[in-house]
N, C-alpha and C positions, 0 to 999 in steps of 0.2 A: 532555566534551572539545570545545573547538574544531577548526574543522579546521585550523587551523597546531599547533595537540597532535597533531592525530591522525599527522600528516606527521611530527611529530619523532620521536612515539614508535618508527612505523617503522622511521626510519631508525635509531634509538639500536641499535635489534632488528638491526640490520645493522650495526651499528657504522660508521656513516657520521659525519659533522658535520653538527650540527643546523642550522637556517637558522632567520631572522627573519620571512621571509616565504613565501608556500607556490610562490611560484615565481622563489624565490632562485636556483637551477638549473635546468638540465635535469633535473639527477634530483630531484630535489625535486617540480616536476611531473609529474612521471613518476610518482610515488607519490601523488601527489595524483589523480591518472588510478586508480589502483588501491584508493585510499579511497575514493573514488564509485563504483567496482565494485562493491566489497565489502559499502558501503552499499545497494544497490540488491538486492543478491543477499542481503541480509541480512531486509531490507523485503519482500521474497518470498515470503521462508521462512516466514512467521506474520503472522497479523491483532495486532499489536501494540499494546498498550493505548496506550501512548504516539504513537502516529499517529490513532488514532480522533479523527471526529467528526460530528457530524448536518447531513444534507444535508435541509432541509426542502421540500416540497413542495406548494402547494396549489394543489389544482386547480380549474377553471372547467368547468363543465358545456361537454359535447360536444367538450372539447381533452382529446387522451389524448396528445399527445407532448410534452415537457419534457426540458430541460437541467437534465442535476445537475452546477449552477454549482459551480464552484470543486473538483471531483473528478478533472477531469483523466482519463487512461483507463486508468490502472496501479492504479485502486484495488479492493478487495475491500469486498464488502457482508455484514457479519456479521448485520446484521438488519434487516428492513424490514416496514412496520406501517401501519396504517388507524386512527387513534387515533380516530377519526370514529367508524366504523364497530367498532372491539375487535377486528378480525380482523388476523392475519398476511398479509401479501403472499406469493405464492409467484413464484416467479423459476423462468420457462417460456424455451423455445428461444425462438430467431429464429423457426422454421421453424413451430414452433406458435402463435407469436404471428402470423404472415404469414398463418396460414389463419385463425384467430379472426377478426382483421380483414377478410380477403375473405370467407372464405364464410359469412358472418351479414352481415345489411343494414347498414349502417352507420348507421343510426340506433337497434341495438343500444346503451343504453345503461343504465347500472344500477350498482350500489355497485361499483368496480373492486380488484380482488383478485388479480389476474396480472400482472406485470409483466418487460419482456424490455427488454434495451439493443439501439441499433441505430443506428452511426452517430454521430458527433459535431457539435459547432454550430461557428460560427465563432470561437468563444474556444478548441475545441481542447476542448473536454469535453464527455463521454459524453451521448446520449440516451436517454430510459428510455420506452419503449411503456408504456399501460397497456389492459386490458382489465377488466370490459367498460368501453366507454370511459364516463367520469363523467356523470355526469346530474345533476349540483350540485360544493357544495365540498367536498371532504375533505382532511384532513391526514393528510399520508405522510412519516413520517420515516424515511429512511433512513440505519440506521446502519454507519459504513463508517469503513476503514483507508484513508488516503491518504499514498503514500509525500512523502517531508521533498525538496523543490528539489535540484535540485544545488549542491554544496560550490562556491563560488567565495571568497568573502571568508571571511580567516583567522579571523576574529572567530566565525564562525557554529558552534554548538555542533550537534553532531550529534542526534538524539534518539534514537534506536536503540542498545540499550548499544552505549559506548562500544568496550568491550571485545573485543566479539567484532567490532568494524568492523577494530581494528588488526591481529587475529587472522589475520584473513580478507587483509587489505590486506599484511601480512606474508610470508602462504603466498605470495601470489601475486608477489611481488616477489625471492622467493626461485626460484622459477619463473623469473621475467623474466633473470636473471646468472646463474641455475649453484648449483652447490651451492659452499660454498666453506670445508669443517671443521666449521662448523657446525651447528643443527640442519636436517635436510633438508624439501625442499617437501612430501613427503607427510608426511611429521611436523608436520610446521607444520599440514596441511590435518586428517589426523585429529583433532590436538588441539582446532582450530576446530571441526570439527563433533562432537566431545565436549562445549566449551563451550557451545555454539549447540543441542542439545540438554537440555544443564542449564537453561540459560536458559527453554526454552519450556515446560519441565515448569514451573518455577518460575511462570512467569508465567501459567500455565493455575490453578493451585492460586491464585495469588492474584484470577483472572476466572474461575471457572467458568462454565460454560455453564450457561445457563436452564432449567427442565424446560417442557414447556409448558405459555400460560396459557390457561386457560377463562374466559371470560368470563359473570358471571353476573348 
């Protein structure tokens, strides 16, 4: 659905009059305000196959800290990897990564296989520490879920079922005026997260998880 669907469909849920554009009203923005909640608390809730994508990284001997362009700082890292190297990265604290870094000489250098975020660049996305810090190139792909921009133009289709955004954008707009005969807000919300649980089951069975690889 677009987000001028997703705005109608709400409102239909409410028996309002549907509108042309998503901020034909005040109330119509108003629910447009509670689809990009809904969205956002949706994108949350699960690494969604449909948001994933690879943040690639290659490194330069003796730089261990890099921008993961275009990730932005809401996203989740399902998996990240040394394809150089065949090993797994492991994702360590701030606080471990801060002592790895000081208290080893900092010409510490060698195949890097910890990695910890800290801080953002000037475009607004995440920085990733590595340890120990590289001592040649290697390629690190990090694989991650990055939540979808916010909903402005009507045109733009959600990615996140559809479904459970209205669901969700529904409850909460039923929230926002009252109950009014109806079905009520916690009904609305149960039923979301009935659906919002089917859903994740679903989509686990259709992405299982990896076992792990051994490299041989």
């Amino acid at each position: 659905m677009t987000y001028l669907q997703l705005i109608n469909s709400v409102l239909v849920r409410l028996r309002e009059t549907q509108v042309s554009t998503s901020n034909d009203t005040a109330y119509s923005s108003l629910i447009g305000l509670f689809v990009n909640d809904a969205k956002r608390q949706i994108e949350d809730a699960f690494g969604w196959n449909v948001l994933g994508q690879t943040i690639n990284i290659s490194t330069v001997a003796s730089t261990y800290i890099y921008s993961m362009t275009g990730a932005g700082q809401k996203f989740q890292v399902q998996d990240a990897i040394n394809t150089t190297s065949n090993i797994r990265l492991q994702n360590i604290s701030f606080v471990d990564m801060n002592r790895y870094q000081n208290f080893n000489p900092p010409t510490t250098n060698g195949i890097p296989y910890y990695y910890s975020f800290d801080g953002v660049d000037s475009n607004g996305d995440t920085k990733v520490v590595l340890f120990p810090r590289p001592d040649g190139v290697y390629n690190l792909p990090f694989s991650v879920t990055v939540p979808q921009d916010t909903l402005t133009a009507d045109g733009t289709s959600v990615l996140v079922p559809d479904f459970l955004v209205v669901q969700n954008a529904y409850a909460r707009a039923l929230v926002e005026r009252g109950e009014d005969g109806g079905l009520s807000s916690s009904e609305a919300y149960q039923l979301y997260r009935g659906m919002l649980a089917d859903q994740i089951a679903l989509e686990g069975t259709r992405y299982p998880e990896s076992q792990e690889f051994v490299a041989t």
